[in-house]
C-alpha positions in Angstrom: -170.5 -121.0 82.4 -171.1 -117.6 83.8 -173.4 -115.9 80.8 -175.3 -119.0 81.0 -176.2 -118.8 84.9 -179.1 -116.6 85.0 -180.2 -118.7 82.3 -179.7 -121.4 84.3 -181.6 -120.2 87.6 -184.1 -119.2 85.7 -184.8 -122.6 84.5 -184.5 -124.3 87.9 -186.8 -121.4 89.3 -189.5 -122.4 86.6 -189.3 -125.8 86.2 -189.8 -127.2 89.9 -192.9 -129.4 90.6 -196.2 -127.3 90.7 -196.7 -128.5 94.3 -195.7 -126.7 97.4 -195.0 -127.8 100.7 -194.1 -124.4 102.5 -197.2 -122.8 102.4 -200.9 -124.3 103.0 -203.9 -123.6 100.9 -205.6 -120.5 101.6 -202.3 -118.8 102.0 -202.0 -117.4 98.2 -203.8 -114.0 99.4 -201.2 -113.3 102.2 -198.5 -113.3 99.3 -200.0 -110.7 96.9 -198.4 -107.5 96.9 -195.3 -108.9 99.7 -191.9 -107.4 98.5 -189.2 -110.1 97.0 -185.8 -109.6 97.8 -183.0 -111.2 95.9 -179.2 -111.9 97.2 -177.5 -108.4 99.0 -181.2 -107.6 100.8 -181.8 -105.9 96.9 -185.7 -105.5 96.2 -186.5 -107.6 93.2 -189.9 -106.2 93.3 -193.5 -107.1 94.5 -195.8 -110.2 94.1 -198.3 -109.7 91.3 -200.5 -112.6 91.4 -200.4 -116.2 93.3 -201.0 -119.0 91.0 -201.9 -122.4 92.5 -201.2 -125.8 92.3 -203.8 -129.1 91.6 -203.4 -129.4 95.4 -204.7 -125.9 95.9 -201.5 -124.3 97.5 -199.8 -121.5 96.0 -197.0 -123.1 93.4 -196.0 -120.5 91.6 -196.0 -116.5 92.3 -195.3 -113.4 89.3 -193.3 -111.1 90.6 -193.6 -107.8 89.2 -190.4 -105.7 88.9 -189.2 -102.6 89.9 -188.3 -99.7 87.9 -189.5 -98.1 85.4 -188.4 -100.6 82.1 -188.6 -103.6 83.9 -191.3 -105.5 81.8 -193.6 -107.3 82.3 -193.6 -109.9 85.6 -191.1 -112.9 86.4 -192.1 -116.4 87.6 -190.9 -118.1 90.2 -191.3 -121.4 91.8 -193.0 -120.9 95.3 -190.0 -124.0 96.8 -187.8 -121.3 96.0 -188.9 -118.9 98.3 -188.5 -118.3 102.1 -191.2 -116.0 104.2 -188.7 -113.3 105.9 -190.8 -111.1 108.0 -193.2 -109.3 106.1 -191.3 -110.0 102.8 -190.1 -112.7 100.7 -186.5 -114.3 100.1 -185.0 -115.6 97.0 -181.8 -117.1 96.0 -181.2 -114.2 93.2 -178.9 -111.5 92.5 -180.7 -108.2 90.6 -179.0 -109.1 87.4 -180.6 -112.8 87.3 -183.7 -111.8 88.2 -183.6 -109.5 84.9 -182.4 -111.6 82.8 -185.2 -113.7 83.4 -188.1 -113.8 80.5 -191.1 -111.3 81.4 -194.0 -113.5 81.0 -197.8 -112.8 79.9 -200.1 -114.2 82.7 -203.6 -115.5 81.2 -206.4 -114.3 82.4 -208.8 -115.6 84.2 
């Protein structure tokens, strides 16, 4: 069960409703370029680009990771979040958040 957990959170992370009820609409500019920080105050990296829900709200944000090799940016589900301060939570360890598939946003 333990090789299969990132796997695992990265599903739940990805497939959760494209609604969210933390944040209003309008808000998806205030999250662009916050810092993400995963499990043991570790910097995941920074939010790339805000992408919103039918209801207008921000649903799901693509984080962009640190380092050097890191790829390309990770997406997670805006539920999963919590506003700390000036960054933003979430329920990952460093290894997870890797091991989660880089995506290719499309362009709008």
């Amino acid at each position: 069960m333990t090789k299969f957990r990132p796997l695992l959170i990265a599903a739940l992370l990805l497939m959760s409703p494209l609604t969210a009820q933390a944040f209003a609409p309008g808000d998806a500019g205030g999250f662009e370029g916050k810092a993400v920080i995963g499990q043991g105050g570790v910097v995941l990296g920074h939010v790339e680009r805000v992408i919103l829900g039918s209801n207008g709200a921000p649903a799901q944000v693509l984080v962009r990771p640190n380092g050097v090799r890191a790829g390309g940016p990770r997406s997670l589900s805006v539920k999963a979040l919590k506003v700390e301060g000036a960054s933003l939570s979430a329920p990952l360890t460093k290894a997870e958040f890797d091991a989660m598939p880089a995506i290719e946003p499309a362009r709008q």
